[in-house]
C-alpha positions as CSV (number, residue, x, y, z in Angstrom):
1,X,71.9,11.0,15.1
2,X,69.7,11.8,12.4
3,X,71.0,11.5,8.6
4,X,70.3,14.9,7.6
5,X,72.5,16.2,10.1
6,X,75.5,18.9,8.7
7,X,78.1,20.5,10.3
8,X,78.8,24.1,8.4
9,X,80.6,27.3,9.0
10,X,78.0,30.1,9.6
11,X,77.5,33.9,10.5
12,X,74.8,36.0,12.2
13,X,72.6,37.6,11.8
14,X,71.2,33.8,11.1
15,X,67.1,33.7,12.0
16,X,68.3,29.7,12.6
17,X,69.6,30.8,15.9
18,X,67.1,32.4,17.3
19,X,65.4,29.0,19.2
20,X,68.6,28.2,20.2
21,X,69.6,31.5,22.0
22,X,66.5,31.6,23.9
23,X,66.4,28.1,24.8
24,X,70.1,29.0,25.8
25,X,69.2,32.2,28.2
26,X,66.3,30.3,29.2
27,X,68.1,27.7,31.1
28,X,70.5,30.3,32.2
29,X,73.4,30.1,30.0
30,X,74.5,33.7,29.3
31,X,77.3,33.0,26.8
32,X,75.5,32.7,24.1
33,X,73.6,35.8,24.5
34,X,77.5,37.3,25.1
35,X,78.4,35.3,22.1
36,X,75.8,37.7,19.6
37,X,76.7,40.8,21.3
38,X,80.3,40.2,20.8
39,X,79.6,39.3,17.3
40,X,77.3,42.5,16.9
41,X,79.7,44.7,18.5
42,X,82.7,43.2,16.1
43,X,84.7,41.7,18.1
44,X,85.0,38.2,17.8
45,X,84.6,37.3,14.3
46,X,86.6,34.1,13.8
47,X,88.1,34.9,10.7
48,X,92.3,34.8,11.9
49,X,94.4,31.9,10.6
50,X,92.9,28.6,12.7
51,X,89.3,30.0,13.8
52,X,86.3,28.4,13.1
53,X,82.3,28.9,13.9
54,X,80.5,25.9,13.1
55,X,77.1,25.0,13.6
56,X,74.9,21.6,13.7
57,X,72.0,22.0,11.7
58,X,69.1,19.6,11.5
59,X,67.1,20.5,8.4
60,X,65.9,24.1,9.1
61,X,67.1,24.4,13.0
62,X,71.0,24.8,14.4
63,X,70.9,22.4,17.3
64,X,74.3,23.2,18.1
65,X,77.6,25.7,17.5
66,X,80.8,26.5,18.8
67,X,84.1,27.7,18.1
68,X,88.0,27.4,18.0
69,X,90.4,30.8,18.2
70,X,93.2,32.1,19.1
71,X,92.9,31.5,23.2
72,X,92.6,35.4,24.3
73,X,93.5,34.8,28.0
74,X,97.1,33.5,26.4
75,X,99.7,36.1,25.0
76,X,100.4,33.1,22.6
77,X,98.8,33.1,19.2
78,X,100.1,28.8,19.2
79,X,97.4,28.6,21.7
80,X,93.6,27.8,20.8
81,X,90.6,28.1,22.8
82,X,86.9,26.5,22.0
83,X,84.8,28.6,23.2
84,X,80.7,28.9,22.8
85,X,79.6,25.2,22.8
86,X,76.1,24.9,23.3
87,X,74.1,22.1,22.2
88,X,69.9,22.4,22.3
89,X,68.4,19.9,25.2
90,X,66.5,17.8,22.8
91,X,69.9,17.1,21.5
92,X,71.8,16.2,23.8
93,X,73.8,12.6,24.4
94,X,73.1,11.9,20.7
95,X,76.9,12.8,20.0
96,X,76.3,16.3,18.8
97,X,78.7,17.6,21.3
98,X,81.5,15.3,20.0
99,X,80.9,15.5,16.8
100,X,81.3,18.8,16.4
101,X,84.5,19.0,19.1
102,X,85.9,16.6,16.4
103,X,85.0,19.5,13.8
104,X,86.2,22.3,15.7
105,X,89.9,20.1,16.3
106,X,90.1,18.9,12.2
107,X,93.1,20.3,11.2
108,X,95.3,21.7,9.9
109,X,95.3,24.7,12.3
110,X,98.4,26.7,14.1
111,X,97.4,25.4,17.7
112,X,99.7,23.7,19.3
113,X,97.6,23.5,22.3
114,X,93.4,24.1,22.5
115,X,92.1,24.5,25.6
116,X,88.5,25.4,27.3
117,X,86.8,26.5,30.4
118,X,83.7,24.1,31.5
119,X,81.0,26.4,32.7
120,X,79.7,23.9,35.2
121,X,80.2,19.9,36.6
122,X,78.2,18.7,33.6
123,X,80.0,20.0,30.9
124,X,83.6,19.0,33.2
125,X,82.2,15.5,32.9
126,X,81.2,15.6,29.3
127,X,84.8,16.8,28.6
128,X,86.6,14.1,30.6
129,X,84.4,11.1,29.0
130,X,86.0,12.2,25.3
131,X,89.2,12.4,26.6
132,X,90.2,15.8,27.4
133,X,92.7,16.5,30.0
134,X,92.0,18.7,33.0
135,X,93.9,21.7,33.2
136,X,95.7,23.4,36.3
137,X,95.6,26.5,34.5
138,X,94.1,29.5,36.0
139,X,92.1,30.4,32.7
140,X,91.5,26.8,31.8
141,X,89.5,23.4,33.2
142,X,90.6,21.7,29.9
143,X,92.9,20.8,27.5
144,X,92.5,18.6,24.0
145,X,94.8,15.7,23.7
146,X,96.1,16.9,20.8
């Protein structure tokens, strides 16, 4: 991982993003694109007690972001979802990923579980090499050994 390499809070609109929302719905991964309208729109801002939007920047580019709220498929507020991780090809298996999964989970925070859905078998298998625990939950593929 490169030395300049931070780990921030951030908002949009961010012009930073913009390469890695269309790398993003170039390789088919809609969330993201989901992610700016719901942040457009107002609803998801990630600003109640335990939420977090983070990016990874390197220098002038965010390679990565993600979040952790309240989970909104639970009618528990205890219960925490990440939710948008996306980390730009180049920097993949360079640690980004965990690194900023570690981020996300530094606490405190009110969770007193964190889940996550895997949007396909490569992000399942990311999960389970760092130790998450897969979930028989019907809104769920993983939970964070907390």
């Amino acid at each position: 991982m490169p030395v300049q390499v931070t780990v921030a809070s951030f908002t949009l609109p961010d012009q930073r993003f913009h390469n890695l929302a269309t790398e993003a719905d170039s390789l088919g991964y809609k969330f993201v694109n989901k992610f700016q309208h719901r942040w457009k729109h107002n609803l998801s801002r990630y600003d109640r007690d335990g939420e977090k939007l983070l990016e990874i920047s390197n220098g002038n580019t965010i390679v990565a972001f993600g979040s952790l709220c309240i989970d909104p498929y639970a009618d528990d507020p205890s219960i925490g979802r990440v939710r948008h991780i996306y980390v730009m090809s180049a920097f993949r298996k360079l640690g980004y990923g965990r690194l900023l999964l570690e981020t996300l989970l530094e606490g405190p925070h009110p969770f007193s579980r964190i889940r996550l859905r895997a949007g396909d078998e490569t992000a399942s298998a990311f999960y389970d090499s760092i130790g998450w625990v897969r979930s028989n939950d019907e809104d769920a593929t993983h939970e964070a050994p907390l």
